[in-house]
C-alpha positions in Angstrom: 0.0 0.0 0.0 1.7 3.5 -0.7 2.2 6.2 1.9 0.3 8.5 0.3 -3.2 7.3 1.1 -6.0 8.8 3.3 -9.5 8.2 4.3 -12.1 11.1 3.5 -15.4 11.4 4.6 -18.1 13.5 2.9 -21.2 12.0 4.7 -21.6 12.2 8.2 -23.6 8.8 9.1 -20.8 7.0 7.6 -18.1 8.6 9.9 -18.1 5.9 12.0 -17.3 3.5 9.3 -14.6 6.2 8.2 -13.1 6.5 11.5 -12.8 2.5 12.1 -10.9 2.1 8.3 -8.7 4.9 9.1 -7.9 3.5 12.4 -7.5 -0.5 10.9 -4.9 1.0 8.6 -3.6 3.6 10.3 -4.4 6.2 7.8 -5.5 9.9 8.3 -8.8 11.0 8.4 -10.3 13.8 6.6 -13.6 15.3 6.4 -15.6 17.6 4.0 -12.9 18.3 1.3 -13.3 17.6 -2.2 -10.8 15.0 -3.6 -9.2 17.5 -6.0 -8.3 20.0 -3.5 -5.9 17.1 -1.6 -2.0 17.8 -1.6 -1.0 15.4 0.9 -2.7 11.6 -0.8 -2.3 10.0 -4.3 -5.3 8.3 -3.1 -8.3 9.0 -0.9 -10.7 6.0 0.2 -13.7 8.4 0.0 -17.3 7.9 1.9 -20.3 9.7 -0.1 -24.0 9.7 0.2 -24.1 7.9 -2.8 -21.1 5.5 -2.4 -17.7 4.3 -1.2 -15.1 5.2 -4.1 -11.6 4.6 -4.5 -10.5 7.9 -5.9 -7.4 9.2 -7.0 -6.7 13.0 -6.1 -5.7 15.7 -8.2 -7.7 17.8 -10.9 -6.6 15.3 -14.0 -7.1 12.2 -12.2 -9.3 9.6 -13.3 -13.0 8.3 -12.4 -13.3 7.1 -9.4 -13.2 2.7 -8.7 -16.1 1.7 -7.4 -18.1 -2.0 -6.9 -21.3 -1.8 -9.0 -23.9 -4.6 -9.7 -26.7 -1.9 -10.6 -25.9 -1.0 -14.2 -22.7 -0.7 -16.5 -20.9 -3.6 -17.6 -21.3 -6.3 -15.2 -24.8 -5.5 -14.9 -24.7 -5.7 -18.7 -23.0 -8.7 -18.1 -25.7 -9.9 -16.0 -28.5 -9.8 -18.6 -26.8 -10.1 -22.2 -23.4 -12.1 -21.5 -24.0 -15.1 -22.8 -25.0 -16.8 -19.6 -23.9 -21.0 -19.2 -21.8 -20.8 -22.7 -19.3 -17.9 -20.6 -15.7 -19.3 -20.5 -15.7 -19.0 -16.9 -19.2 -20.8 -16.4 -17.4 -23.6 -18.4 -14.5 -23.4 -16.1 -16.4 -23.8 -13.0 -18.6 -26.8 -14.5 -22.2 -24.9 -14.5 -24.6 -26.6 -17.0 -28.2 -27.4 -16.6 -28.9 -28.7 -12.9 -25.5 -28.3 -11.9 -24.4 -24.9 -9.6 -21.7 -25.6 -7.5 -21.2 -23.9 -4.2 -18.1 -21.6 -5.2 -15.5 -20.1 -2.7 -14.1 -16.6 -4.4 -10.8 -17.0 -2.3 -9.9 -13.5 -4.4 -12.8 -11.3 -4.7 -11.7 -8.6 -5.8 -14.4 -5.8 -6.3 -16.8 -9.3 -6.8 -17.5 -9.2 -10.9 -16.5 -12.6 -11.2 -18.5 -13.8 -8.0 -21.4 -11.8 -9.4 -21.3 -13.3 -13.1 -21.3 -17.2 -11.0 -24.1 -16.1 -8.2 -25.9 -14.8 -11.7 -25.7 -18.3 -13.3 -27.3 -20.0 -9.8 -24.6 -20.8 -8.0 -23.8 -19.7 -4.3 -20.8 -17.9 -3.7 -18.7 -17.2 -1.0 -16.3 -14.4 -1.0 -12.9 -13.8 0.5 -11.0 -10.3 0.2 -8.4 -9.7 2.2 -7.8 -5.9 1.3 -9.5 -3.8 4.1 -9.8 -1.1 1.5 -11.4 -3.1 -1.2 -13.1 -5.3 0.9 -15.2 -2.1 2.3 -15.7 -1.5 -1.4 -17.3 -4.9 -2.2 -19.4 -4.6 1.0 -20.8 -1.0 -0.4 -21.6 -2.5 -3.4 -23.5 -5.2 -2.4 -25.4 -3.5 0.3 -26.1 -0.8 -2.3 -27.6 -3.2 -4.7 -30.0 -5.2 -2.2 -31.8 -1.8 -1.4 -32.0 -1.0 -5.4 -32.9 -4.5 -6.4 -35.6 -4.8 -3.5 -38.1 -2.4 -5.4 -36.9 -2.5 -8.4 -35.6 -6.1 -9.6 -36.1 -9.2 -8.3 -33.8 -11.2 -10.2 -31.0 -9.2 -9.4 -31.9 -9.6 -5.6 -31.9 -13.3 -6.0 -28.0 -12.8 -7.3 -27.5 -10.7 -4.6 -28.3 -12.7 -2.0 -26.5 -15.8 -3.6 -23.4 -13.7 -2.5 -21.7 -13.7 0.7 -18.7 -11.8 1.4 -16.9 -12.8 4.5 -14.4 -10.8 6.4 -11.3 -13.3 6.8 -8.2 -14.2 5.1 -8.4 -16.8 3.0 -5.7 -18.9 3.9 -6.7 -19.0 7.3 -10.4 -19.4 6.3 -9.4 -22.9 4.1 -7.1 -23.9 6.7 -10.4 -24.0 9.1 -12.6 -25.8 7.4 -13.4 -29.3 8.2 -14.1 -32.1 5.1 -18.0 -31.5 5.6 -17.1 -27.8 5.0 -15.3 -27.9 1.9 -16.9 -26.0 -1.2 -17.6 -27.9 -4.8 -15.0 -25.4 -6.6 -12.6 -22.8 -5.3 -11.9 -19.8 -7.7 -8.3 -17.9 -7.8 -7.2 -14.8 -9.6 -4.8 -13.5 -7.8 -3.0 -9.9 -9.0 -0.8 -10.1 -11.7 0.8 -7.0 -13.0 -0.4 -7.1 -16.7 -1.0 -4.7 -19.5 -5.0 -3.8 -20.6 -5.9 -1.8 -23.3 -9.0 -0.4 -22.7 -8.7 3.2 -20.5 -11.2 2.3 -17.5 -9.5 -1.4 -16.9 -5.8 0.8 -16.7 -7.7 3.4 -14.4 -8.8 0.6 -12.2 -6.0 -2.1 -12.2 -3.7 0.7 -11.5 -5.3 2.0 -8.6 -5.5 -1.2 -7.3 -2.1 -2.3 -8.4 -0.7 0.7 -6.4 -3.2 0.1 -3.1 -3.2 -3.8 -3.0 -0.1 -4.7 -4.7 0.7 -8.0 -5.8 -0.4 -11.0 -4.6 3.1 -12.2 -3.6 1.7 -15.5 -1.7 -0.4 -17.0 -4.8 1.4 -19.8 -5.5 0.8 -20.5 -2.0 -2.8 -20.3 -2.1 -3.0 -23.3 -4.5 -2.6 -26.1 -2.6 -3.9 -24.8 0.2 -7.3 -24.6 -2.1 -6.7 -28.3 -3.5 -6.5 -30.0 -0.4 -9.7 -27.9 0.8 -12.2 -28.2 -2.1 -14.3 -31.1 -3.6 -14.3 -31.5 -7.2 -12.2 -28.8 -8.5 -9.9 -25.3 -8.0 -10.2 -22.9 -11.2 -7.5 -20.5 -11.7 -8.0 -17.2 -13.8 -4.7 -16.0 -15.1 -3.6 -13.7 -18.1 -3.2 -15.9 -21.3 0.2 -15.7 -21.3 1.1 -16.1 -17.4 3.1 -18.4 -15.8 0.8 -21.7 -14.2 0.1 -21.1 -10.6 3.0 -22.3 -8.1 4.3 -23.9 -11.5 1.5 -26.7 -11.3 0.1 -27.7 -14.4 -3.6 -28.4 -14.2 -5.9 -30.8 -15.3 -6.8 -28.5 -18.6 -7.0 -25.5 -19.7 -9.8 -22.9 -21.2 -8.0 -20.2 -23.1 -9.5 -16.9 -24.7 -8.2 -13.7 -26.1 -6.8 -12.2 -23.1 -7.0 -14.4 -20.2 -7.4 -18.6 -19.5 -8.8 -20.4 -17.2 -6.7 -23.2 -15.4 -9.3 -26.1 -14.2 -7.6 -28.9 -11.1 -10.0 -31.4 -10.9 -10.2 -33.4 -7.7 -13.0 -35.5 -9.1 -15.9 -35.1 -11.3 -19.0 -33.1 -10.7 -22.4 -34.9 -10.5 -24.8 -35.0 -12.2 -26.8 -32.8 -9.8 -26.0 -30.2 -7.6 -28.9 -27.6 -7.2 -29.0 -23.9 -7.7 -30.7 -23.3 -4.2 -29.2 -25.5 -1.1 
């Protein structure tokens, strides 16, 4: 995480969340200020009415990086994306009567999660970034209150998501055989190169906040000797394997592959709802 970070709120009932960030990560606080007018942070973990944004300071800087299920692309996503024929639906094993329990050991801000939980399957997510994890948690709780009036289908993906505040090592290490989920899901941080301008705005904020995941290759046996039918691993196409492990296959697109360990096969039936 740089130096150069701060937390900044702008809404008042959310101080107290403000004040318990600032004090997990021993950042400064700041109050009514406006982003652009900030010297002293590259960064600013900011609390609005209408969100929580990761936001950049400074007049040029970009957008701000927020988790949003509501609309734009993942919500585009969500409706239009091609549902069981995705690559990463393929990866994780969904077809017709079959949703496996997933564990999201990476989160991230919870796209990925949020494509599964749309397909039927329950997800369970682990983020061990305070900053981004208070992200994901905005999002979500922002899209339960939209989706209760106002969409029912994306409730039901909603609450198909759970986001849980431990680390995920010592969350697998926990779990007992009855506990195990059907699939575990990895994509750790890899420094790579996008083209498009809002996945550069967003990787690089995050690149610079949560860094690199320097313990990945760690984190795959630790999933293979806590899951029950298979760990899928999201990498960029060109990436090395995972702790050098070659898996069982491979699903490979443009810019990214999926690699699939199987433990054993998937039956026949696993239900959406369980």
């Amino acid at each position: 995480m740089p130096n150069s970070i701060a937390v900044l709120c702008n809404y008042p009932p959310l101080l107290s969340q403000a004040e318990a960030l600032a004090n997990l990560l021993q950042l400064s606080l700041l109050t009514d200020q406006s982003p652009d007018a900030i010297d002293a942070a590259e960064f600013v973990v900011l609390f609005t009415q209408e969100s929580i944004q990761l936001q950049q300071t400074g007049r040029k800087a970009p957008g701000p990086v927020i988790a949003e299920f509501t609309e734009g692309a993942v919500d585009h996503r969500r409706k239009f994306g091609g549902g069981k024929g995705q690559m990463i639906a393929k990866a994780v094993g969904i077809k017709a009567g079959v949703y496996p329990q997933v564990l999201d050991a990476t989160a991230g801000l919870g796209k990925d999660s949020f494509v599964l939980a749309s397909l039927g399957c329950t997800v369970t997510m682990l983020e061990r970034s305070p900053i981004v994890q208070t992200l994901l948690a905005d999002g979500l709780a922002r899209a339960q209150i939209f989706a209760r009036d106002q969409d029912a289908e994306l409730l039901q993906t909603i609450n198909r998501m759970q986001l849980l505040t431990q680390d995920s090592r010592r969350y697998l290490e926990s779990l007992s055989p009855d506990q195990f989920p059907d699939v575990i899901y990895l994509d750790p941080m890899f420094p790579e190169r996008h083209k498009t301008a809002d996945v550069k705005k967003e990787m690089a904020a995050f690149h610079q906040i949560v860094g690199k995941d320097e313990d990945a290759d760690a984190l795959l046996p630790l999933a293979l000797a806590h899951v029950n039918y298979r760990v899928v691993v999201k990498r960029p196409r060109k990436a090395p394997l995972l702790n050098n492990q070659t898996p069982s296959y491979q699903l490979e697109g443009k810019s990214s592959r999926y690699d699939i360990y199987t433990i054993k096969k998937l039956p026949d039936a696993l239900p959406a709802a369980r």
